[in-house]
Backbone as CSV, one residue per row, in Angstrom:
resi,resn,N_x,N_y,N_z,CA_x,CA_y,CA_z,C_x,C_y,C_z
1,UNK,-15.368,38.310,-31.423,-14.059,38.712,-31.926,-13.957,38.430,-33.432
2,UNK,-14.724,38.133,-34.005,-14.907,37.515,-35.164,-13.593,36.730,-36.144
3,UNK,-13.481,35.868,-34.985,-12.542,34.479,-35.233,-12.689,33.383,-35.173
4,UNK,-11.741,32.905,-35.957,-12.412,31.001,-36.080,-12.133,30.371,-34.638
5,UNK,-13.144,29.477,-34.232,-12.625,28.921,-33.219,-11.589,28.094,-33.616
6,UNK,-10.462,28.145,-32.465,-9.455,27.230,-31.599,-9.249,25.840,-32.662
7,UNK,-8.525,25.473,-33.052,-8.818,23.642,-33.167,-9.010,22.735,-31.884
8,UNK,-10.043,22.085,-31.760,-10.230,21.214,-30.401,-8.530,20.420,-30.061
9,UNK,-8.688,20.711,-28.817,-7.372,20.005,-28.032,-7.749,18.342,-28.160
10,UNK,-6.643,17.508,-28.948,-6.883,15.962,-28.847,-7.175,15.353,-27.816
11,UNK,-8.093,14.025,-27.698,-8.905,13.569,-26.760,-7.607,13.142,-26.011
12,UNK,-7.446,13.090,-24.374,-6.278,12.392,-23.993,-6.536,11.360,-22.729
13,UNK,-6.281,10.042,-22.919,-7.421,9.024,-22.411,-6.680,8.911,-21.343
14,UNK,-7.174,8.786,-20.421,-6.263,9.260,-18.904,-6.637,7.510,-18.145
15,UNK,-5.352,7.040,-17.774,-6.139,5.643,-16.912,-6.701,6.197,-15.800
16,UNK,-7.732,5.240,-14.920,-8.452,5.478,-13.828,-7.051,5.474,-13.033
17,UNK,-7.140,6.994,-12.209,-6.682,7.047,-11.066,-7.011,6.133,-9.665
18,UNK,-6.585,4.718,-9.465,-6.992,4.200,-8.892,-5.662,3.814,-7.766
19,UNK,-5.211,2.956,-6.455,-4.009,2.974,-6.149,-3.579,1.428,-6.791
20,UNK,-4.676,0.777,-6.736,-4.399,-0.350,-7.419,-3.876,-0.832,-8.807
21,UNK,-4.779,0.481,-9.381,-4.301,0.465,-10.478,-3.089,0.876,-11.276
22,UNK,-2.396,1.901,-11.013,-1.290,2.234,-10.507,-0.213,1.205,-9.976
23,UNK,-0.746,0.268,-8.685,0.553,-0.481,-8.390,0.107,-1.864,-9.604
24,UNK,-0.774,-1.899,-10.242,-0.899,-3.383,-11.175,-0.142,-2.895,-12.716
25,UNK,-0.317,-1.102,-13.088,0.297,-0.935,-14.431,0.705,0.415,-14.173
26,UNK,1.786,0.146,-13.131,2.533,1.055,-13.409,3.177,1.991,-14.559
27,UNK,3.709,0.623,-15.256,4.326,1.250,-16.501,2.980,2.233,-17.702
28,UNK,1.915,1.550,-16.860,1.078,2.725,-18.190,0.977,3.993,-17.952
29,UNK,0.971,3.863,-16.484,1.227,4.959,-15.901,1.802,6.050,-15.752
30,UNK,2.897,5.604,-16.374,4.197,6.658,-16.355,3.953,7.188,-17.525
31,UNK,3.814,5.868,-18.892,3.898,6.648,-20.170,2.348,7.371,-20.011
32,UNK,1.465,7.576,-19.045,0.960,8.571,-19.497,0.740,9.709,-18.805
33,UNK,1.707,9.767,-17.530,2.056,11.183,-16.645,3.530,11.513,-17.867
34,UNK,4.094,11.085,-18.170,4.931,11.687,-18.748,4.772,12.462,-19.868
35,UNK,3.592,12.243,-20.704,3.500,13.087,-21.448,2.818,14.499,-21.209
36,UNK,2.860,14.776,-19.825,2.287,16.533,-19.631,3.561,16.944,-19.191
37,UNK,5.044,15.707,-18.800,5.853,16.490,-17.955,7.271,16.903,-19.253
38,UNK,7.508,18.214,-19.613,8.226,18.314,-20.560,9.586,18.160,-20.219
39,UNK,10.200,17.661,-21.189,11.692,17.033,-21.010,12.891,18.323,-20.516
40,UNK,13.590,18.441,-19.463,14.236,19.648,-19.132,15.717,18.959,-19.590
41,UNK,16.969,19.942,-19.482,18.215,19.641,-19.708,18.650,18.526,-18.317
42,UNK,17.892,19.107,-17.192,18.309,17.340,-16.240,17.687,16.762,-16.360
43,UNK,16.922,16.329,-16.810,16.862,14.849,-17.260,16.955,14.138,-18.369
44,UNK,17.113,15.095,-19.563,17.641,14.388,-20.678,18.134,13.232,-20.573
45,UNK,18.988,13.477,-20.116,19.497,11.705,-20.163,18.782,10.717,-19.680
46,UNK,17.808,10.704,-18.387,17.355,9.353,-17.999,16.313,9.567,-18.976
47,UNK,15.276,10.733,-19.426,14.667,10.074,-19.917,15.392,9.526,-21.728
48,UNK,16.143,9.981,-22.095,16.828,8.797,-23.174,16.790,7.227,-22.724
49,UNK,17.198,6.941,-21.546,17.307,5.741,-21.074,15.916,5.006,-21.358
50,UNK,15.005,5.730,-20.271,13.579,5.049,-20.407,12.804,4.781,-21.668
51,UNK,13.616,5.795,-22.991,12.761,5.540,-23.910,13.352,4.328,-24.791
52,UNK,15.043,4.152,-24.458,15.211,2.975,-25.162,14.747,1.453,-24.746
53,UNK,13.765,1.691,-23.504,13.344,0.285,-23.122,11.300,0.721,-23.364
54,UNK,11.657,1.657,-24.080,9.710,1.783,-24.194,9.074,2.088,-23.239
55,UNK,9.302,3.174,-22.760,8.966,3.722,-21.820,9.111,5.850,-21.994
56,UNK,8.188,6.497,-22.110,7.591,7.425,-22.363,6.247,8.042,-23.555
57,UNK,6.420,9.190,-23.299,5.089,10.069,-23.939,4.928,8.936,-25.645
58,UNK,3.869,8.463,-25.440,3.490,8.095,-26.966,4.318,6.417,-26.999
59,UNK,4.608,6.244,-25.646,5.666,4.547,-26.058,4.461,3.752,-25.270
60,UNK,4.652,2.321,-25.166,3.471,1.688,-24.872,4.435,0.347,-24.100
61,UNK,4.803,0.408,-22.605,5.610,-0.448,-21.918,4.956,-1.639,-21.828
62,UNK,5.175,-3.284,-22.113,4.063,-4.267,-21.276,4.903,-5.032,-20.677
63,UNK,4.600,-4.614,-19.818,5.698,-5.182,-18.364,5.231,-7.476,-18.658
64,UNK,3.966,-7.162,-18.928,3.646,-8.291,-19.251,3.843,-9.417,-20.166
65,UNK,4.250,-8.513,-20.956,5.135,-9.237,-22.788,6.373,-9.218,-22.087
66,UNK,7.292,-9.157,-20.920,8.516,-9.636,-20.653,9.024,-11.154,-20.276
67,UNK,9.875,-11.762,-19.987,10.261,-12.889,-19.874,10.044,-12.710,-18.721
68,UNK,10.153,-13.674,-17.945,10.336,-13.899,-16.616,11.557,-13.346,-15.993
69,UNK,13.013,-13.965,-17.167,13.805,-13.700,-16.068,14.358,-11.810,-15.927
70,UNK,13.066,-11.141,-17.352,13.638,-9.542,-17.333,12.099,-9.035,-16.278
71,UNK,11.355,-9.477,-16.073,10.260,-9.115,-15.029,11.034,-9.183,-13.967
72,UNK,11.707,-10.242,-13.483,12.113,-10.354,-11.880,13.390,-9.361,-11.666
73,UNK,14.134,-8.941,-12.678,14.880,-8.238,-12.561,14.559,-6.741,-12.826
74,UNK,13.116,-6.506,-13.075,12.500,-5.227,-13.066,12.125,-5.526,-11.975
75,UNK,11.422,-6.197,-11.439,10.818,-5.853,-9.962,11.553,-5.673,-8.762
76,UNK,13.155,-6.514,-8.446,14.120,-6.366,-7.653,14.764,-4.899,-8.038
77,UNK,14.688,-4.191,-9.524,15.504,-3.202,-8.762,14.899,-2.103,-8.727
78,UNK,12.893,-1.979,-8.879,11.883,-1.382,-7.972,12.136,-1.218,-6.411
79,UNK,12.411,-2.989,-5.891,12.568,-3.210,-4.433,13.904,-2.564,-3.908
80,UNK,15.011,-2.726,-4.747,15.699,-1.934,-4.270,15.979,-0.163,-4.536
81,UNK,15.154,0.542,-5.213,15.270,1.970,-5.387,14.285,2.570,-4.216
82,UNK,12.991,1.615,-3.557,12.030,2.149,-2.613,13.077,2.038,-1.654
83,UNK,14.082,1.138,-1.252,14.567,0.629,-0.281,15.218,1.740,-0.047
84,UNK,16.050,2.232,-1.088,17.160,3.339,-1.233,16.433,4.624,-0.748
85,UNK,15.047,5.016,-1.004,14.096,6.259,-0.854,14.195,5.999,0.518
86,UNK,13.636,4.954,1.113,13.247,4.771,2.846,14.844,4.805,3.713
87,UNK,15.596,3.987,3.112,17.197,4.461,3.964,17.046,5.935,4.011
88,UNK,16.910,6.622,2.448,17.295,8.111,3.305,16.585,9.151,3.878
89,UNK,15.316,8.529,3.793,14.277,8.779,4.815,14.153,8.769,6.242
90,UNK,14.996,7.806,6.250,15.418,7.161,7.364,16.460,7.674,8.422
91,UNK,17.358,7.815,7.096,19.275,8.325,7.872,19.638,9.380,7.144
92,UNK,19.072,9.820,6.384,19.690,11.000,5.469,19.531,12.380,5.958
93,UNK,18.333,12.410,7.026,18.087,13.686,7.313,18.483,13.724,9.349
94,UNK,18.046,14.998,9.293,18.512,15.155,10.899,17.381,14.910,11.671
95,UNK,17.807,14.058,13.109,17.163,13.127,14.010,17.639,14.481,14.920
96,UNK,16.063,15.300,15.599,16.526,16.402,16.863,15.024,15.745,17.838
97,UNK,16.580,15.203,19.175,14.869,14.653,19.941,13.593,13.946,19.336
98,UNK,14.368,12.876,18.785,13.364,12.074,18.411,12.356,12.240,16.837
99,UNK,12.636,13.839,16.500,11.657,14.307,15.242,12.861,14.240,14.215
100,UNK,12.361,13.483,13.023,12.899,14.062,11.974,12.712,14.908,11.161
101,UNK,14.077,15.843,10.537,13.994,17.232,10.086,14.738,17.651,9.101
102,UNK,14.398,17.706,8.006,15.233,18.327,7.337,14.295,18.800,6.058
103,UNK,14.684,19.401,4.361,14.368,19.553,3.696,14.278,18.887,2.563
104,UNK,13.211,18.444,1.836,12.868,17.666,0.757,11.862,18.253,-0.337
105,UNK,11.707,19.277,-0.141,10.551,20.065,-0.987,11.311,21.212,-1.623
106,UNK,10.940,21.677,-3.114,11.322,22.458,-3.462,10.803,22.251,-4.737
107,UNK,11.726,23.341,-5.664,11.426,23.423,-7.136,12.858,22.601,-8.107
108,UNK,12.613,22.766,-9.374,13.520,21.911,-10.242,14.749,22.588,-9.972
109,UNK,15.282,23.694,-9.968,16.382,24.020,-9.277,17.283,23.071,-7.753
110,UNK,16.291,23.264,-6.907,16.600,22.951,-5.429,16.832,20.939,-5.533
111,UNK,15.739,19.938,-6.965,16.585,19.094,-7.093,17.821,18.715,-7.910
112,UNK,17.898,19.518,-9.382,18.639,19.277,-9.991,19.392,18.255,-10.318
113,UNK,18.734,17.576,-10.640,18.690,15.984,-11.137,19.264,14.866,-10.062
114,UNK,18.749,15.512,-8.467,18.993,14.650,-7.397,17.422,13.525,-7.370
115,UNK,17.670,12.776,-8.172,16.696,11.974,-8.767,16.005,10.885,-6.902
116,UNK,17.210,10.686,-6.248,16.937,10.384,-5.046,16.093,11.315,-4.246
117,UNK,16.732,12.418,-3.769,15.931,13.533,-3.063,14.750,13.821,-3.770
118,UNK,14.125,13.639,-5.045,13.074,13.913,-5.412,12.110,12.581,-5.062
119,UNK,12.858,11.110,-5.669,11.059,10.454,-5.174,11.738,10.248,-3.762
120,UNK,12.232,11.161,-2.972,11.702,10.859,-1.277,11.099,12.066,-0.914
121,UNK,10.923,13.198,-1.706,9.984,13.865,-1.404,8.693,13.855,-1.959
122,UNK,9.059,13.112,-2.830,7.424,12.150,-3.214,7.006,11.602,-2.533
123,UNK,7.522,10.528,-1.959,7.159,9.520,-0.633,6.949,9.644,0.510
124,UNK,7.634,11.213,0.827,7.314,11.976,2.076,5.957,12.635,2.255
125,UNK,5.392,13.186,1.810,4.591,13.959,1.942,3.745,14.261,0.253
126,UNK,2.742,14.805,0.333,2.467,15.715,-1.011,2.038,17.105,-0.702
127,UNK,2.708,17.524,-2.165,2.983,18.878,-2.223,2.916,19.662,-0.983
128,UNK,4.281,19.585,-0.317,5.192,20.236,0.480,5.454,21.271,-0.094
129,UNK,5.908,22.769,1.643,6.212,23.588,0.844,7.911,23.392,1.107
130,UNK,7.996,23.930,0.554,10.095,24.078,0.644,10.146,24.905,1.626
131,UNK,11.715,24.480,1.747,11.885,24.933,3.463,12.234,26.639,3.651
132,UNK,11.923,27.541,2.902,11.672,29.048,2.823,10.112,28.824,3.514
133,UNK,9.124,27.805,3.285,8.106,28.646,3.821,7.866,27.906,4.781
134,UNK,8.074,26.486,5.142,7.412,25.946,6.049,8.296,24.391,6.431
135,UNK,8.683,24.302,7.509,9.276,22.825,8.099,8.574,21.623,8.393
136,UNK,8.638,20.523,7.817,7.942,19.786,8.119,8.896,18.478,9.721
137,UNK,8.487,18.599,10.556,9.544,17.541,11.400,8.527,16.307,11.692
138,UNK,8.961,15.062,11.863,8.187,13.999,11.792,8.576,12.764,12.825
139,UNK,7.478,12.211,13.129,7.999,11.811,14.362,7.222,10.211,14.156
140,UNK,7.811,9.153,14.292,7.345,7.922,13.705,7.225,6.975,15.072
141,UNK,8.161,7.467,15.955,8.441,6.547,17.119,7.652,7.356,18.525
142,UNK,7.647,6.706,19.637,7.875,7.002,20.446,8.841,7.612,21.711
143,UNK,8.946,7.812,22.613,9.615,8.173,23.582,10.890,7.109,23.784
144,UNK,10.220,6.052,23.749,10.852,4.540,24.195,11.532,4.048,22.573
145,UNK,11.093,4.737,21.364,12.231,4.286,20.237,10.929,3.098,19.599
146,UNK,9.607,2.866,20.189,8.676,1.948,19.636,8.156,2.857,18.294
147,UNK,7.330,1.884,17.376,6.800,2.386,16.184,5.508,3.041,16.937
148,UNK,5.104,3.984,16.487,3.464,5.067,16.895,2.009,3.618,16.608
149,UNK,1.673,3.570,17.499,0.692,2.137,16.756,-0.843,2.699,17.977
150,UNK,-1.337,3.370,17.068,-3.375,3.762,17.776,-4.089,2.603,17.929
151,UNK,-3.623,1.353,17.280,-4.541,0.220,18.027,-4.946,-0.080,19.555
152,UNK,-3.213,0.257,20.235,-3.543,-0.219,21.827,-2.439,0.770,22.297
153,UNK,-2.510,1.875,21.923,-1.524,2.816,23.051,-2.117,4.266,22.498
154,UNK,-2.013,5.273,23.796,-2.736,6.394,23.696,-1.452,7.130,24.014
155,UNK,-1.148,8.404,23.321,0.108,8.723,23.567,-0.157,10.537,23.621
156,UNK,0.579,11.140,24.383,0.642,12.765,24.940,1.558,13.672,23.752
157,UNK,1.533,14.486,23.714,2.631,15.472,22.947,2.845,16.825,23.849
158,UNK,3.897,17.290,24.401,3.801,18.066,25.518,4.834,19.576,25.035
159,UNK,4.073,20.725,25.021,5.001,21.746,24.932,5.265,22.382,25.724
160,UNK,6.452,22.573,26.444,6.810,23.409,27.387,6.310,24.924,27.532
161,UNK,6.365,25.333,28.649,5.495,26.225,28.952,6.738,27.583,27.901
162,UNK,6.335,28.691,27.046,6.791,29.090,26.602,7.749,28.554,25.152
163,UNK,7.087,27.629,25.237,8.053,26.598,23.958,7.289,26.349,22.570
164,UNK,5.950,26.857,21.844,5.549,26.400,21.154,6.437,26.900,19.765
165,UNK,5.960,26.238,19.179,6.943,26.340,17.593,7.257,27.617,17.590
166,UNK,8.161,28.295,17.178,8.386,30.041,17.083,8.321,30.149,15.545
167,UNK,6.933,30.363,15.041,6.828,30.605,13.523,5.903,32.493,13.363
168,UNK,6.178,32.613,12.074,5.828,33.990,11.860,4.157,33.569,11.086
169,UNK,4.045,32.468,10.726,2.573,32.095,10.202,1.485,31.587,11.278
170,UNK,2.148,30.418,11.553,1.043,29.482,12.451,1.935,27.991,12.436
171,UNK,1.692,27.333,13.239,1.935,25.861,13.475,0.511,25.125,13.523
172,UNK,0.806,23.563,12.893,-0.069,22.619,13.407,0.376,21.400,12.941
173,UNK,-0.147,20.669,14.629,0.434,18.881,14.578,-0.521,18.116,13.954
174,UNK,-0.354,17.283,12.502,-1.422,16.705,12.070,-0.883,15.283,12.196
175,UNK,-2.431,14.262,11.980,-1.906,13.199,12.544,-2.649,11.882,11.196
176,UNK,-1.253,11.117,10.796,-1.537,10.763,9.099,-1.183,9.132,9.500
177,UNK,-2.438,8.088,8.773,-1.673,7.175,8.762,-0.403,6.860,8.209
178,UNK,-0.033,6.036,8.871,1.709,5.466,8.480,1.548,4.856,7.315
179,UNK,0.499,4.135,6.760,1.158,3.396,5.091,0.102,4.327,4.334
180,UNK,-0.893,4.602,4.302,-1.627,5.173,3.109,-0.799,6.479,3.327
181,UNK,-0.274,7.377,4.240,-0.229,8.461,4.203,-1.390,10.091,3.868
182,UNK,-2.511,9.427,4.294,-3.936,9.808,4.581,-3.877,10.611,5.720
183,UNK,-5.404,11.340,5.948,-5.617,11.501,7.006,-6.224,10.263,7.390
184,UNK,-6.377,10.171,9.361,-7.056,8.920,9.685,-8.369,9.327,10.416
185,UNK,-9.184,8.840,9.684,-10.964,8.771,10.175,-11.048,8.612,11.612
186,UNK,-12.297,9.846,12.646,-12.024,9.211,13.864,-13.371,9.819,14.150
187,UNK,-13.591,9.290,15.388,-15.234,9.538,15.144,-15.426,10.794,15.535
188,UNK,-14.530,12.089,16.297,-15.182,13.661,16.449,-14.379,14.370,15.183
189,UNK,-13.879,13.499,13.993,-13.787,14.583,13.297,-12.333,15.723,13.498
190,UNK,-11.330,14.897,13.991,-10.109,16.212,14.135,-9.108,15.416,13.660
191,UNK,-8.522,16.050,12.796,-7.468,15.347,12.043,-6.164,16.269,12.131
192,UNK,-6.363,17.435,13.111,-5.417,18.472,13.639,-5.288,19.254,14.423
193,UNK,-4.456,20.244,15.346,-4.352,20.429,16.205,-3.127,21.787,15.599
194,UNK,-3.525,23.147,15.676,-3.173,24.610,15.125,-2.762,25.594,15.850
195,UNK,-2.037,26.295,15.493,-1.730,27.540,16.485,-3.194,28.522,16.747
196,UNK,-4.326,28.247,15.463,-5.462,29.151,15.672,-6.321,28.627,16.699
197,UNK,-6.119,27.129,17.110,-6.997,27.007,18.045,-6.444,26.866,19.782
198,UNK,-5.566,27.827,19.840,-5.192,28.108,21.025,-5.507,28.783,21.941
199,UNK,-6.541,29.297,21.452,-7.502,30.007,22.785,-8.603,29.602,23.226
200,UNK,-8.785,28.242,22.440,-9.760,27.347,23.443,-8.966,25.700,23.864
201,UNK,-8.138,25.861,24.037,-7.466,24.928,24.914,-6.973,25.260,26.197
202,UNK,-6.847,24.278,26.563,-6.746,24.479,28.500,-5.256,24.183,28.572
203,UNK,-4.689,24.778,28.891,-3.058,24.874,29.495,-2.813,23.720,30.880
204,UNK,-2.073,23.431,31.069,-1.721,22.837,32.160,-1.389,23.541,33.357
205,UNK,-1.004,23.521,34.899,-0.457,24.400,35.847,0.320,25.214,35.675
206,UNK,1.316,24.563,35.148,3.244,25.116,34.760,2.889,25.778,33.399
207,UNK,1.778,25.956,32.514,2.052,26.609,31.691,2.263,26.013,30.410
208,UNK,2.245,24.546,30.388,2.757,24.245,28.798,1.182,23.559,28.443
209,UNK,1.299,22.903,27.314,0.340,22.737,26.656,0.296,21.108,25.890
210,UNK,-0.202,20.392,26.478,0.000,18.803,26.095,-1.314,18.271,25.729
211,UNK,-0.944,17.997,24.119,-2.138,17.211,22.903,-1.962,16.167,23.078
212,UNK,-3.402,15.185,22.925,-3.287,13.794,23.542,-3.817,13.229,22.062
213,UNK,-3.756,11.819,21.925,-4.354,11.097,20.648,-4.167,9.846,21.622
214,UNK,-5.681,8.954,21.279,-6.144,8.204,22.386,-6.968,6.904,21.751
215,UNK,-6.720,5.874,21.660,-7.177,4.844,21.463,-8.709,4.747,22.518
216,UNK,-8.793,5.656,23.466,-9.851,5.231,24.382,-11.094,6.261,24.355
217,UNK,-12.358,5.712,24.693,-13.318,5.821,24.274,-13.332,7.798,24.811
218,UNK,-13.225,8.004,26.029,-13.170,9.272,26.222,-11.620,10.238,26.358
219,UNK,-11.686,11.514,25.862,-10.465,11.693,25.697,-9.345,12.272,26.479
220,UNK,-8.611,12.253,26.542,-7.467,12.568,27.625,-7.406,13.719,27.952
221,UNK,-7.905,15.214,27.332,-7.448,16.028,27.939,-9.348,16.781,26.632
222,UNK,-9.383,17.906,27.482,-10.061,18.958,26.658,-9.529,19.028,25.069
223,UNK,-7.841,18.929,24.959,-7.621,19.892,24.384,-6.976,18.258,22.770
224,UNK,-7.708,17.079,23.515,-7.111,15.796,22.772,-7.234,16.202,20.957
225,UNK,-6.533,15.764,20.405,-6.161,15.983,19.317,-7.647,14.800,18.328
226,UNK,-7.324,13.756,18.906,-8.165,13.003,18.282,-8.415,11.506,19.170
227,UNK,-9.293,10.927,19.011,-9.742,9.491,19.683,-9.787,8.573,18.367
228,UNK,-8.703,7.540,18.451,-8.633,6.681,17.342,-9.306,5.454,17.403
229,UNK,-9.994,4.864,16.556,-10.689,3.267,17.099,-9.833,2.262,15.717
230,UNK,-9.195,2.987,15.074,-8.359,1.942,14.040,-7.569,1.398,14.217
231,UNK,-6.679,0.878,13.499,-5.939,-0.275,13.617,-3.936,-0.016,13.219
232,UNK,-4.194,1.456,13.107,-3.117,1.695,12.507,-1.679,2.214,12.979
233,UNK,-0.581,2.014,12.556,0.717,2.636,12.920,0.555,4.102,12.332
234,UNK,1.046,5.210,12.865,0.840,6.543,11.856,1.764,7.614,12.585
235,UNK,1.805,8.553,12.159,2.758,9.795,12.234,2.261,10.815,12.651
236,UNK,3.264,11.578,13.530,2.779,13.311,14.159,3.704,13.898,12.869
237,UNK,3.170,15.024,11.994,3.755,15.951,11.670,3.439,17.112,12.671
238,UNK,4.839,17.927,12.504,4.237,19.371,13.116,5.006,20.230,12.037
239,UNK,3.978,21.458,11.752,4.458,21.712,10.513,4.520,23.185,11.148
240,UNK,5.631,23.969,10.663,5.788,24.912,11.130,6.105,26.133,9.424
241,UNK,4.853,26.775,9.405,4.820,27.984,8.482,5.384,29.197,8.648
242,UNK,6.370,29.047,7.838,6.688,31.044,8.303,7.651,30.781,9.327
243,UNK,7.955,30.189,9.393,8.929,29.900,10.645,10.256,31.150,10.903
244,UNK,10.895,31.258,12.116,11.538,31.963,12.407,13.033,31.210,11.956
245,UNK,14.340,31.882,11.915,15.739,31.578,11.424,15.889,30.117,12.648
246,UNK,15.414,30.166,13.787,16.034,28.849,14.735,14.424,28.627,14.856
247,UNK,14.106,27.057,14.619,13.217,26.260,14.612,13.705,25.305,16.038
248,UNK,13.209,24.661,16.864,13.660,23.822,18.051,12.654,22.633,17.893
249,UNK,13.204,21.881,18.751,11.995,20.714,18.999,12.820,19.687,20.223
250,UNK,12.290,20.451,21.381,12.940,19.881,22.248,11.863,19.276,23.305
251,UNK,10.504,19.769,22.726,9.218,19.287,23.550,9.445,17.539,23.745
């Protein structure tokens, strides 16, 4: 094209993505995700806030150069804003038969400086789609109201005969530990359970269709979702794509 090259883009020193590292310097953290995220009219204001305590693009926070008694009062009202994310995690959305359901994904519009609804859809999931394309319902407990725990209980998921998700894409129940929010390692390798693999599963008499996840060495059904040997509490999503105007969950 016979043009000068480009001026090189400045070097931009990225900390190790680590989780540790992250929960030990946070604050470097931020000032250096914040500088790819450009300042919009909602948030102007908080980020004014954050920058008068040294905190953004080009500021340099040391949580460590603080006193004691402004550290403990940064860290209590950390403890209490996660606290505030998990209440409405908790109670904020709709409880149908046991799954929780509602919407937390979207674009800067859909939060509009609902600074809450955004880090709980941080904390919920990553990159969710919004509820135009796909529902996420979540299920933490059991039948009996106990926490989901694969150490020493093997547990069924049962769809009525004619009852599977009514979506225009596909459905599938995936199964995530409870604190990393991972998939969980198992020794055949299935970390899900799809509307595409429904023609090699075995139905029951009556017609419905019940996924097992099993702490025990062999698995509960043909059609078992996964055999766990870990140690962990964790979650059924069932995620429903494309979904139709009435979503149910009465399985």
């Amino acid at each position: 094209m016979k043009q000068p090259a480009p001026t090189a883009p400045p070097v931009t020193a990225f900390p190790p993505a680590t989780t540790a590292g992250i929960k030990d310097n946070f604050y470097e953290y931020l000032d250096a995700a914040l500088q790819f995220v450009p300042e919009s009219a909602a948030d102007k204001v908080l980020r004014a806030r954050l920058a008068s305590i040294g905190i953004g693009p080009g500021k340099t926070f040391e949580f460590k150069d603080l006193s004691m008694q402004h550290k403990a009062a940064f860290l209590l009202a950390m403890k209490d804003g996660d606290e505030k994310i998990s209440k409405y995690l908790s109670a904020g959305m709709k409880e149908i038969n046991g799954w929780t359901v509602g919407s937390v994904f979207a674009d800067q519009a859909f939060f509009n400086g609902n600074w809450l609804l955004r880090a709980a859809a941080a904390k919920a999931g990553i990159y969710g789609n919004d509820a135009v394309e796909a529902v996420y319902p979540i299920a933490r407990n059991d039948a009996k109201g106990k926490i989901l725990d694969g150490s020493t209980h093997h547990y069924t998921l049962t769809f009525p005969a004619g009852k599977l998700p009514p979506v225009n894409a596909f459905w599938s129940v995936t199964m995530y530990d409870g604190k990393s929010q991972l998939l969980i390692e198992n020794p055949i390798n299935r970390y899900l359970i799809n509307s595409p693999m429904l023609p090699s599963m075995k139905k029951n008499a009556d017609g419905s269709l019940t996924l097992g996840v099993t702490v025990l060495q062999r698995s509960l059904r043909p059609c078992a979702m996964a055999r766990v040997d870990g140690q962990w509490n964790y979650r059924f999503d069932i995620r429903s794509q494309g979904e139709t105007e009435t979503v149910f969950f009465d399985f």
